[in-house]
C-alpha positions, 0 to 999 in steps of 0.5 A, a space after each residue: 189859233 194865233 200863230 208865231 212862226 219865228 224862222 230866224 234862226 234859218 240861214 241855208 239847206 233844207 230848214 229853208 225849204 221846210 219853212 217855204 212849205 210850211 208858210 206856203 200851206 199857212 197861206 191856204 188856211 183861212 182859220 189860223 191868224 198868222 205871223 212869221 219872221 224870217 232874216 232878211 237874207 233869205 229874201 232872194 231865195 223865197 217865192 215872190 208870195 211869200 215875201 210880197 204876204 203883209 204877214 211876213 216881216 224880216 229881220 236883219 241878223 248877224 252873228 255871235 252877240 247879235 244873238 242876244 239882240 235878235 232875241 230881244 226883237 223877237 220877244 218885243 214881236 211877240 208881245 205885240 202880236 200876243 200869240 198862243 202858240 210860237 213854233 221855230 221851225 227850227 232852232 236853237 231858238 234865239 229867245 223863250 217866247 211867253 207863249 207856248 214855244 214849239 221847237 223844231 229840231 235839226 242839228 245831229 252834231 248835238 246827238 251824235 258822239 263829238 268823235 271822229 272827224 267832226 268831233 268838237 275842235 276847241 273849247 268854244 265849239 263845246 262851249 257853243 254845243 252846251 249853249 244849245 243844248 240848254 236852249 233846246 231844253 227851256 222849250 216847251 216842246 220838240 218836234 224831230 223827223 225821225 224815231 231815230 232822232 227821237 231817241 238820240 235827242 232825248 238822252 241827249 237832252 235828258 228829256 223824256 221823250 213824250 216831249 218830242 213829237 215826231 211828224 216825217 219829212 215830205 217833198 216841198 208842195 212847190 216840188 210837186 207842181 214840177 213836172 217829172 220825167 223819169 226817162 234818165 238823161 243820156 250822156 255823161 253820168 251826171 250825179 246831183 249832190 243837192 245839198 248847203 255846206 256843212 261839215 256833217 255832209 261830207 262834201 270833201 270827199 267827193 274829189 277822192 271819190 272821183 279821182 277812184 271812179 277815174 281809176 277804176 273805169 277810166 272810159 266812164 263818162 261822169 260828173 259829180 254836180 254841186 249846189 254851191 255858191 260858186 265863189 264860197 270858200 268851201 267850193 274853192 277849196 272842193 275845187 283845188 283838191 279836184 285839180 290836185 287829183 287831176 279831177 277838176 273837170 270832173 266837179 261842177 256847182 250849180 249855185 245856190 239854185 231856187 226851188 224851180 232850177 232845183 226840180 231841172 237839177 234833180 230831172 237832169 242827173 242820172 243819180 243822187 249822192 249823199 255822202 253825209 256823216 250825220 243827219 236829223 233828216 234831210 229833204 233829199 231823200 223823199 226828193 230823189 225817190 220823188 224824181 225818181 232818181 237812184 240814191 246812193 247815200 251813207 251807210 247810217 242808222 238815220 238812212 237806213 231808217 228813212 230809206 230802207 232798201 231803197 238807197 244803196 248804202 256806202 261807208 261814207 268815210 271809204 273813197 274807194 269802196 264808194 267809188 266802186 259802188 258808183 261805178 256800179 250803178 252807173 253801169 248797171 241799168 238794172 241796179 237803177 231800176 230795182 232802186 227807182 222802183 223800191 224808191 216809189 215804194 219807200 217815199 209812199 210808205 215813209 213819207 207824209 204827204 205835204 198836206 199830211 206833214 201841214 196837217 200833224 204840224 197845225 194839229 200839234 201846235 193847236 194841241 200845245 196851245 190847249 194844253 196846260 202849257 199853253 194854259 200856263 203860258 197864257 197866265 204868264 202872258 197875262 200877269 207880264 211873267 215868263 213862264 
């Protein structure tokens, strides 16, 4: 099999981290012929074997209409390297590929009702939304994490769902190779957001989050800890509404943090928040049970599918019943412990192994190749049409 693996369309967050697992397994295989694309600004976050592979090329991208362009260099990539299969490994994908063009999908604003306090705000948000939309259907397949994304895309899409393949999330393989320490940390209480910026994540509310824990239980010892650049806009202005409630000292960011610093971050805290509105998936969750750390995330139809009884869930847009809830969980060893041990539970039973992932993706791609897509793509390939 000829394999195109197009990250272009990658910028932050966890779609990074899937395409660093998911190039670092190709590296193993010595029956697949590979290529990838990934943007140039992504170099400093990626292992030195991955951007010292002769396989790897990058590509320059800035916004808005360089999109087209972008497209346009990708098409002359593939023509080149004549593949039989290209996979995004997460989309909107900036060009349709000749070949058989697997997609993967992980924007939940597009499948979740644009109400509430990420609804669509103006006409180009919409406009941008229907954009992806119709670039989401010319692919030839979908690939999500979860059957509740399944469901959601494809009313979404108005695409049957059998052209949606679901293959679960799992811990980046280079996680494992961290060692872990389940002892928690003693001293201040720290808790981990281990997330990029999106408005979908909810950052914004951790301030206020803060400012109640302060109230509720002000002998309390706690740090809400962030993974954000520390000069982002959206950190200062997390930071200036922490000052604004007389809890600044209470908000740390770590930085943009390397998958490495990443693991000492998760042995580090006490716990993990995630205080996200919406989500097509999300490594932190088989990350925290992975080290072994309490989750407390959103009361959501997505989380509740991915943990179980392995989280404790709040109302996510509530700053006070979430602040009583972690108040409770940093005074209660048992509370940890019942979810440490229902979160070792959850991340066997939920969640693929990396190689189980690695396995059902190269097996879906090798399927579409075969398949009468990847027969009728081959023809176009050939005759010089797009398919």
């Amino acid at each position: 099999m000829k394999l195109l693996v197009d990250c272009s369309p990658l910028s932050q967050g966890g779609g990074v981290q899937a395409a660093i697992a998911f190039l670092a397994n190709l590296q193993e295989r010595s029956d697949i012929v590979w290529q990838a694309v990934l943007p140039e600004s992504l170099r400093p976050f990626l292992p030195i074997e991955v951007t010292a592979d002769a396989r790897v090329s990058f590509v320059r991208k800035r916004s808005g209409l360089h999109n087209v362009a972008m497209g346009r260099v990708l098409l002359k990539i593939e023509r080149a390297f004549s593949p039989d299969v290209v996979f995004t490994v997460f989309g909107p994908p900036y060009f349709r590929a000749r070949a058989c063009h697997v997609v993967g999908f992980a924007m939940p604003n597009l499948i979740y009702e644009p109400d509430g306090p990420l609804g669509s705000r103006t006409i180009s948000d919409r406009l941008r939304n229907w954009i992806r939309r119709v670039m989401f259907r010319r692919a030839d397949h979908l690939v999500v994490e979860t059957e509740t994304v399944r469901t959601r895309l494809s009313q979404c899409l108005g695409i049957a769902p059998s052209r949606i393949s679901v293959i679960g999330n799992s811990v980046n393989p280079l996680l494992l190779r961290e060692a872990i320490a389940h002892d928690p940390p003693m001293g201040r209480f720290g808790f981990l957001l281990p997330s990029a910026y999106y408005r979908h994540k909810n950052l914004e509310i951790t301030p206020a989050v803060a400012a109640a824990m302060q109230r509720i239980d002000p002998e309390l010892d706690f740090e809400f800890r962030f993974t954000l650049e520390a000069s982002s806009k959206n950190w200062r202005a997390i930071k200036a509404e922490a000052k604004r409630l007389g809890v600044a000292d209470r908000l740390v960011t770590l930085g943009v943090l390397r998958l490495g610093i990443l693991a000492r971050a998760y042995r580090e805290a006490s716990a993990v928040f995630l205080p996200t509105l919406r989500e097509a998936s999300t490594a932190v969750y088989p990350e925290s049970f992975f080290f072994g750390r309490p989750l407390v995330t959103s009361d959501m139809d997505f989380a509740r599918e991915l943990c179980d009884d392995a989280a404790l869930f709040v109302p996510p847009l509530d700053s006070e019943q979430i602040a009583a809830q972690l108040v409770e969980l940093a005074r209660s060893p048992e509370l940890r412990e019942r979810l440490f041990e229902s979160g070792k539970r959850q991340l066997s039973n939920a969640f693929p192994q990396p190689a189980e992932k690695f396995s059902r993706q190269i097996d879906l791609l090798r399927s579409m190749a075969r398949s009468p897509i990847g027969d009728l793509a081959a023809a176009a390939r050939d005759s010089g049409k797009p398919h």
